[in-house]
LUMKOL-351999 format. One record per residue (C-alpha): residue in one letter; x, y, z. Coordinates in nm, 3 decimals. Example, Ala and Ser with C-alpha at 12.3 -4.5 7.8 and 13.67 -1.06 7.14 Angstrom:
<recs>
REC r       x       y       z
REC a   1.230  -0.450   0.780
REC s   1.367  -0.106   0.714
</recs>
This chain:
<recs>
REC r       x       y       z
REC x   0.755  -3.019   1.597
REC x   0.584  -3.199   1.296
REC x   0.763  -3.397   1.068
REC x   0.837  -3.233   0.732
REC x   0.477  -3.190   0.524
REC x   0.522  -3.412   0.202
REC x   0.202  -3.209   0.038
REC x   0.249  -2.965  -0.173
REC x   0.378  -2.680   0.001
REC x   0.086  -2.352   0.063
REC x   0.180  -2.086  -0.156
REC x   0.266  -1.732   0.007
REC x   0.043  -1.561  -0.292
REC x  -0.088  -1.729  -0.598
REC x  -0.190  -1.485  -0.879
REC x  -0.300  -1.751  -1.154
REC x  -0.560  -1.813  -0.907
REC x  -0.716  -1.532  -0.884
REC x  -0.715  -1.456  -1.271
REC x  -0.825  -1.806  -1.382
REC x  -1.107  -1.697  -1.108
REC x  -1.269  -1.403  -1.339
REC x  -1.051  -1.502  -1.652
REC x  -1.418  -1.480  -1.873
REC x  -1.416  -1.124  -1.741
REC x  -1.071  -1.044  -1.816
REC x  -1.061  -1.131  -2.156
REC x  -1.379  -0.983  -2.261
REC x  -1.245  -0.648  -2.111
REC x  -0.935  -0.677  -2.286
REC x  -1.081  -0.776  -2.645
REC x  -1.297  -0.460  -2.599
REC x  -0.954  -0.263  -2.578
REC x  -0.855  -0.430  -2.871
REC x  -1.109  -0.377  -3.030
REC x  -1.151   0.002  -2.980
REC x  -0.801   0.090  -3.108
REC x  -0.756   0.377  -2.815
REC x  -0.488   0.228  -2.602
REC x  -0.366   0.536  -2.338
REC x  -0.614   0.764  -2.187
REC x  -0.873   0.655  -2.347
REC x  -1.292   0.570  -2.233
REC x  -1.191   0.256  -2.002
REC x  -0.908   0.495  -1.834
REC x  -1.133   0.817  -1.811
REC x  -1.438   0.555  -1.692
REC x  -1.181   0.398  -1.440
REC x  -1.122   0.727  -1.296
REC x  -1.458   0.777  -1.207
REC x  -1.532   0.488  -1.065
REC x  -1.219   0.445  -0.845
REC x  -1.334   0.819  -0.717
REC x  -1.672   0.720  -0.655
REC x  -1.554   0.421  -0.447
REC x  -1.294   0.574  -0.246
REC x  -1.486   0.880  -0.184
REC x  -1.268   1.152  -0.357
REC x  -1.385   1.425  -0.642
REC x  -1.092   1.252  -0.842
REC x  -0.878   0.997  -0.883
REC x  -0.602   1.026  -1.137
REC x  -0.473   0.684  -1.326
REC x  -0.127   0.683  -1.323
REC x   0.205   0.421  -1.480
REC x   0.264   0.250  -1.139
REC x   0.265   0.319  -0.740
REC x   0.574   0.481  -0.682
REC x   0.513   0.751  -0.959
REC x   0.170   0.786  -0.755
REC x   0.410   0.895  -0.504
REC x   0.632   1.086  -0.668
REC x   0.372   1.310  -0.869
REC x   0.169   1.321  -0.551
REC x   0.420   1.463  -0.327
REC x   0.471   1.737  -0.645
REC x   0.147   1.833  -0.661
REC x   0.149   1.964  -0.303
REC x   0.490   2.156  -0.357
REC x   0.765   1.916  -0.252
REC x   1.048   2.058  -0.383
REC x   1.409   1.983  -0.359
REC x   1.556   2.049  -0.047
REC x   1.216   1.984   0.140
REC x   1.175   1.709   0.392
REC x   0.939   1.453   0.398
REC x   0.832   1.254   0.704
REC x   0.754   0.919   0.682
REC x   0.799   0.561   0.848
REC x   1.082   0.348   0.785
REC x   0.921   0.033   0.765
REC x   0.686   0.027   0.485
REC x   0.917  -0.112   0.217
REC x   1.105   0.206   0.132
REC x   0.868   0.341  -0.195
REC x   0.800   0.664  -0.021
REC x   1.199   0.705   0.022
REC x   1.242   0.632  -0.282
REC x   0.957   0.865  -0.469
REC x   1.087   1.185  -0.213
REC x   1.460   1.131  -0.344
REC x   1.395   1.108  -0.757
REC x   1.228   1.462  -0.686
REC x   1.538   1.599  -0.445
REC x   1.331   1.569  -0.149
REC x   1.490   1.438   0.186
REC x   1.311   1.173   0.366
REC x   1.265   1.228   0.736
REC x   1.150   0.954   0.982
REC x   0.892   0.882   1.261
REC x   0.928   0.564   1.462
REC x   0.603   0.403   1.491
REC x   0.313   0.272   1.774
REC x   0.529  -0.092   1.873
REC x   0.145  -0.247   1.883
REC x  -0.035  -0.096   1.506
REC x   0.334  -0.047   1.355
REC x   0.171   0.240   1.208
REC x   0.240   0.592   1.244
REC x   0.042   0.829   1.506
REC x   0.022   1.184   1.573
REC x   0.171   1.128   1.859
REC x   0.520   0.948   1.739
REC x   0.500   1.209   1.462
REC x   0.515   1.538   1.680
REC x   0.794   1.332   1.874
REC x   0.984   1.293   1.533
REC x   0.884   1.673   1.433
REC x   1.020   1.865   1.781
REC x   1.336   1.657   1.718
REC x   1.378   1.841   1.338
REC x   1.586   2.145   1.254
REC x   1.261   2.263   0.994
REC x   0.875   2.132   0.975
REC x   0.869   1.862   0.672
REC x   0.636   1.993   0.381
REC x   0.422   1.673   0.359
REC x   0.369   1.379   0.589
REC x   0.342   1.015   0.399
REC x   0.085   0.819   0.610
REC x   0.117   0.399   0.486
REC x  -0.218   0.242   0.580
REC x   0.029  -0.056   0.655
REC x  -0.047  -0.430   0.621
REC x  -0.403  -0.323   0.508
REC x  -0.459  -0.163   0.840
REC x  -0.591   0.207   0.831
REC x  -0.399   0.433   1.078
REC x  -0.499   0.713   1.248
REC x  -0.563   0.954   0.954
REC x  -0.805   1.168   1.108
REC x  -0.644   1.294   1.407
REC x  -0.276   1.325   1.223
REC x  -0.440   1.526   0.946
REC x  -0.571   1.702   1.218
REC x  -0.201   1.780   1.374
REC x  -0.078   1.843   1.084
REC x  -0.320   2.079   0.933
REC x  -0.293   2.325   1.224
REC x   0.067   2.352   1.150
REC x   0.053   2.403   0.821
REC x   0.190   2.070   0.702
REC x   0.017   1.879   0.428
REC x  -0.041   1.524   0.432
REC x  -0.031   1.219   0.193
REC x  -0.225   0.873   0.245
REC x  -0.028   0.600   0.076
REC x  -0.306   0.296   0.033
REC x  -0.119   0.055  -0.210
REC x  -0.192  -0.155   0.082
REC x  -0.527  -0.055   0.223
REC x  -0.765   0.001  -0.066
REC x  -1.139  -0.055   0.100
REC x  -1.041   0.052   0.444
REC x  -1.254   0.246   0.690
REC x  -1.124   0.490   0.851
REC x  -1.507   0.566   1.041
REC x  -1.734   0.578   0.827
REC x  -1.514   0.728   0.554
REC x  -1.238   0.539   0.318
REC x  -0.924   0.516   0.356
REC x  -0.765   0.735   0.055
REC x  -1.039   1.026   0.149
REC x  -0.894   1.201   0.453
REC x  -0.568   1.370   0.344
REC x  -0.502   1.634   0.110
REC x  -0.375   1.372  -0.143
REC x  -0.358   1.008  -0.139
REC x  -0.187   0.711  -0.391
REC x  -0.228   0.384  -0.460
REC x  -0.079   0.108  -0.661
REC x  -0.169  -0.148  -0.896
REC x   0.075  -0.399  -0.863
REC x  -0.034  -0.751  -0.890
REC x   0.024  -0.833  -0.571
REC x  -0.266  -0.590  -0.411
REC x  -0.618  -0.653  -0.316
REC x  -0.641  -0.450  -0.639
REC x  -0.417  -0.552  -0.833
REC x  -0.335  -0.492  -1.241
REC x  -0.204  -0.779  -1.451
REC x   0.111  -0.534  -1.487
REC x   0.168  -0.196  -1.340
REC x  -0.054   0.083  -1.285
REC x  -0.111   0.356  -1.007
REC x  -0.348   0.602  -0.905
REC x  -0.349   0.929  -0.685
REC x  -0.714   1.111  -0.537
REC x  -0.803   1.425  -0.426
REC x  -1.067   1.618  -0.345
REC x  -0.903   1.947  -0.469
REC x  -1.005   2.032  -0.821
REC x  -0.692   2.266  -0.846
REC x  -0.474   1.973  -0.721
REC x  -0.612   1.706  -0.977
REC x  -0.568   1.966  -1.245
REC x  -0.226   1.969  -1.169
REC x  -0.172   1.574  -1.112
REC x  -0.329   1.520  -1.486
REC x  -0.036   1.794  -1.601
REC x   0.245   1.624  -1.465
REC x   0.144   1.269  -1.550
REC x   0.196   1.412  -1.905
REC x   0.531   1.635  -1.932
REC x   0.375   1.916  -1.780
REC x   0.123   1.996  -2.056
REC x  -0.118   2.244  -2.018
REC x  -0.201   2.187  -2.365
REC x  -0.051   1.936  -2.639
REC x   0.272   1.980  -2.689
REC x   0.272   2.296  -2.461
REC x   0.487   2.214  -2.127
REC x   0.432   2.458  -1.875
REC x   0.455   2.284  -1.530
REC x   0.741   2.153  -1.355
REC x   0.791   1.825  -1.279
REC x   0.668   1.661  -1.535
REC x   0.667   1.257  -1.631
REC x   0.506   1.045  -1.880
REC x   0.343   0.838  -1.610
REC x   0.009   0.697  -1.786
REC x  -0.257   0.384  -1.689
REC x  -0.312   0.206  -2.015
REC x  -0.613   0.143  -2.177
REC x  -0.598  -0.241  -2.100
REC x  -0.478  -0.216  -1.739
REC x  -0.796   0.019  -1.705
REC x  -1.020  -0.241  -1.850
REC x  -0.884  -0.534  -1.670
REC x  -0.922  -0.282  -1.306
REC x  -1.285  -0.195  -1.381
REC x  -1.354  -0.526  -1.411
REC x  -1.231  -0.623  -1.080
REC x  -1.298  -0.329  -0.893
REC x  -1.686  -0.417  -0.762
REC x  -1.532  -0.754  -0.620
REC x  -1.282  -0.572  -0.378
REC x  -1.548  -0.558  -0.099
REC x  -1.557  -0.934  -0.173
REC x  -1.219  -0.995  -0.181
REC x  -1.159  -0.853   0.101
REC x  -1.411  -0.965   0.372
REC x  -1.281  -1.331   0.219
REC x  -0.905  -1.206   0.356
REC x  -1.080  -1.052   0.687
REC x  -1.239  -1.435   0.730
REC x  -0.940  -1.646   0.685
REC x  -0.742  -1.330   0.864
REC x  -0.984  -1.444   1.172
REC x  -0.907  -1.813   1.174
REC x  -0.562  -1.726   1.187
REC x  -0.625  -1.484   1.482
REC x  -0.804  -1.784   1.672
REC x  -0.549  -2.007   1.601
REC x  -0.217  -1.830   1.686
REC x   0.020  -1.965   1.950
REC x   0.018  -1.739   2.302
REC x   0.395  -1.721   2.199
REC x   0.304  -1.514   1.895
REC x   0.145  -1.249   1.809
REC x  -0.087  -1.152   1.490
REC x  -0.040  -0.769   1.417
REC x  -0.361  -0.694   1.283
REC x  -0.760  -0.799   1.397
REC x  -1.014  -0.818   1.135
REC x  -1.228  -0.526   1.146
REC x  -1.362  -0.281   0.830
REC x  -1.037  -0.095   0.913
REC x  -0.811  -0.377   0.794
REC x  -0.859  -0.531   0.467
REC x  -0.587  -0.818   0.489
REC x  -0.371  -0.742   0.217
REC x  -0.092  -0.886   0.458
REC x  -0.120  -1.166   0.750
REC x   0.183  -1.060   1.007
REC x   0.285  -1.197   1.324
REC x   0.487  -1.115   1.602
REC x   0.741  -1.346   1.719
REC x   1.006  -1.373   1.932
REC x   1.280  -1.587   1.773
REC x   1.190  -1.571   1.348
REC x   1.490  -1.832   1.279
REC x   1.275  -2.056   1.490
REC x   0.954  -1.940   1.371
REC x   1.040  -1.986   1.000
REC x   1.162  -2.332   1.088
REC x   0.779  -2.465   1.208
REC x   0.608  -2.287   0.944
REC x   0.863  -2.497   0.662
REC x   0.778  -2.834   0.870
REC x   0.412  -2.775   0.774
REC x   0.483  -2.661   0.399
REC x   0.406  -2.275   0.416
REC x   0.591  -2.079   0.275
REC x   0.670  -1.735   0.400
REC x   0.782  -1.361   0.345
REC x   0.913  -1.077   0.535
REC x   0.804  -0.696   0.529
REC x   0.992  -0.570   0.551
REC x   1.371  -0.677   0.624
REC x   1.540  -0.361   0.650
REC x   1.392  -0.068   0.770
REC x   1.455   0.301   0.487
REC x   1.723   0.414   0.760
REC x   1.965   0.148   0.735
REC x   1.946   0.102   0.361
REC x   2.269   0.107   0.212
REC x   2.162   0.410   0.042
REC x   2.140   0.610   0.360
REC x   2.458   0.483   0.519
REC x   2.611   0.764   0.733
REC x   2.231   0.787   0.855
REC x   2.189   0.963   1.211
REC x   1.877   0.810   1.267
REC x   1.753   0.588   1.567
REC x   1.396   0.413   1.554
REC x   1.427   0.150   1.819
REC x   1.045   0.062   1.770
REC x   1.093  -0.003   1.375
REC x   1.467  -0.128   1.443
REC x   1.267  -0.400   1.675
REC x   0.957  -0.471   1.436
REC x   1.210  -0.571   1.130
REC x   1.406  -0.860   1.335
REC x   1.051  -1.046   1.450
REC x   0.806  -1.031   1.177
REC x   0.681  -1.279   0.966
REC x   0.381  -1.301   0.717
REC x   0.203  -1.593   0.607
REC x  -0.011  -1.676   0.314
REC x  -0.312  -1.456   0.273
REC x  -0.482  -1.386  -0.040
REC x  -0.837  -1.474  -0.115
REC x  -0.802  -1.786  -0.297
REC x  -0.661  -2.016  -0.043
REC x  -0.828  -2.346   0.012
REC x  -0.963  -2.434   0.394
REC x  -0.719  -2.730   0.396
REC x  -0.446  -2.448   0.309
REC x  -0.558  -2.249   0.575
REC x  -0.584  -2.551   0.830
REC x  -0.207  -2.619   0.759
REC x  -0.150  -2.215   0.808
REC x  -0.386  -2.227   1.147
REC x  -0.156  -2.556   1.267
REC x   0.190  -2.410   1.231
REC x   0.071  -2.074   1.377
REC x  -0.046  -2.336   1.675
REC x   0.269  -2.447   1.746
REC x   0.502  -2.157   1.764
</recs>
């Protein structure tokens, strides 16, 4: 193994990077906020809207306070109620868990394909025959930035009367075909979190449809449950809103995704050329994957972790614990042998657009030598 790097270590994500890249455009979309005195649901939010529809490929997207609530108000627009199950993975970082139980909802759980990590159709009618009662939605995470299967699941599910839910706080710009991910399923949700190709200098969240009836809901329960001002009529209600500068700052970002993200498929492809026969990387770079995560596959991550600190690059884990085993569902029944697997041998390494090539050489040597 190499000696200990003495450089400066290679950052697992650098956000002043990526700012200080378009920080002209930033601040002239936030002094134009100022400026207008509207600060919530205002032009740059109902402009946002449109044009985060128009690229996914939805009738309407619906802004939203932050990726979670996306969640939450998606999975009450298509009836969730308390006492209903709904079926997701366990190894997508727990938000969908977490969004299901705030509305009295039981999460249910799929294992997932041990090569994509992704749910299928066909490890979801596995997890279905094994259930007492259909779940009312399925959550489908578009993990890593990979798109799954979406078609043929909606497909499954849709003949059994089971709506589905695309969760792409990970995947925004994915093709699933020649269609988006976000555009398939009867609802989908995103997030706005700084850390995501898209990415908010704050919080923020969106959910898209297609279903006029749907989206007429969503915009109710993102706001009490109006129907009109001050006039709550709908269940479920939050006060869950994008801000007026958080919309600005996204619409000026949004026509560089593409960029962005072929620039995470490139390095994504070094790292794929580079990578040890001992390891594995999860994802290829294709228009299906836009890179929001680089993961490998490894046998011994102790080990793993130690090359990757010889060279200086620092790493991450998603995620650690799979929803199952949380503390919060101790007394849990379930066994996902696949997921249980996945969370003790993957690591992810540095991968955001703004890397330099001698960062990425370091990155390409220590995947070398595992």
């Amino acid at each position: 193994m190499s000696n200990v790097n003495s450089e400066s270590p290679v950052p697992f994500n650098d956000l002043g990077r990526g700012t200080t890249s378009i920080r002209a455009e930033i601040d002239e979309a936030i002094s134009r906020v100022v400026s207008s005195g509207w600060y919530v649901l205002g032009p740059e939010h109902n402009s946002f809207e449109v044009e985060l529809a128009a690229y996914v490929g939805t009738a309407h997207a619906v802004g939203v306070g932050n990726g979670t609530d996306a969640l939450q108000l998606g999975l009450t627009a298509l009836g969730v109620q308390p006492g209903d199950s709904v079926l997701t993975a366990a190894n997508a970082g727990g938000y969908t868990s977490t969004a299901a139980r705030s509305i009295g909802a039981i999460p249910v759980f799929a294992d997932v394909d041990p090569e994509s990590m992704l749910l299928t159709a066909a490890t979801i009618a596995s997890a279905v025959d094994g259930l007492d009662a259909a779940p009312k939605v399925i959550v489908v995470t578009h993990l890593f930035g990979t798109a799954a299967g979406v078609e043929e699941i909606v497909e499954w599910a849709h003949a059994r009367g089971i709506s589905v839910l695309e969760d792409c706080a990970q995947s925004l710009g994915a093709m699933v075909g020649a269609r988006r991910a976000g555009s398939i399923a009867d609802v989908s949700t995103t997030s706005f979190y700084p850390t995501k190709n898209l990415g908010a200098l704050g919080d923020g969240g969106a959910v898209l449809t297609s279903n006029d009836e749907t989206a007429v809901r969503l915009r109710q329960l993102r706001q009490y449950g109006w129907t009109s001002k001050y006039h709550t009529s709908v269940s479920g209600g939050r006060n869950s809103r994008l801000d007026e500068l958080q919309a600005a700052i996204l619409r000026a970002k949004l026509p560089l995704l593409d960029g962005w993200n072929e620039r995470r498929r490139q390095i994504h492809s070094r790292y794929e050329s580079a990578v040890s026969p001992n390891a594995r990387m999860v994802n290829t770079a294709n228009e299906g994957f836009v890179g929001h995560l680089a993961v490998v596959e490894v046998s011994d991550r102790v080990a793993a972790k130690s090359v990757f600190d010889a060279h200086g690059v620092k790493t991450d884990v998603h995620y650690p614990t799979p929803d199952h085993l949380q503390p919060i569902a101790s007394g849990s029944e379930w066994t996902l042998p696949v997921t249980e697997r996945i969370a003790e041998h993957i690591v992810s390494v540095p991968l955001f657009p703004e890397l330099t090539d001698a960062e990425i050489d370091r990155v390409c040597a220590a995947l070398a030598e595992l």
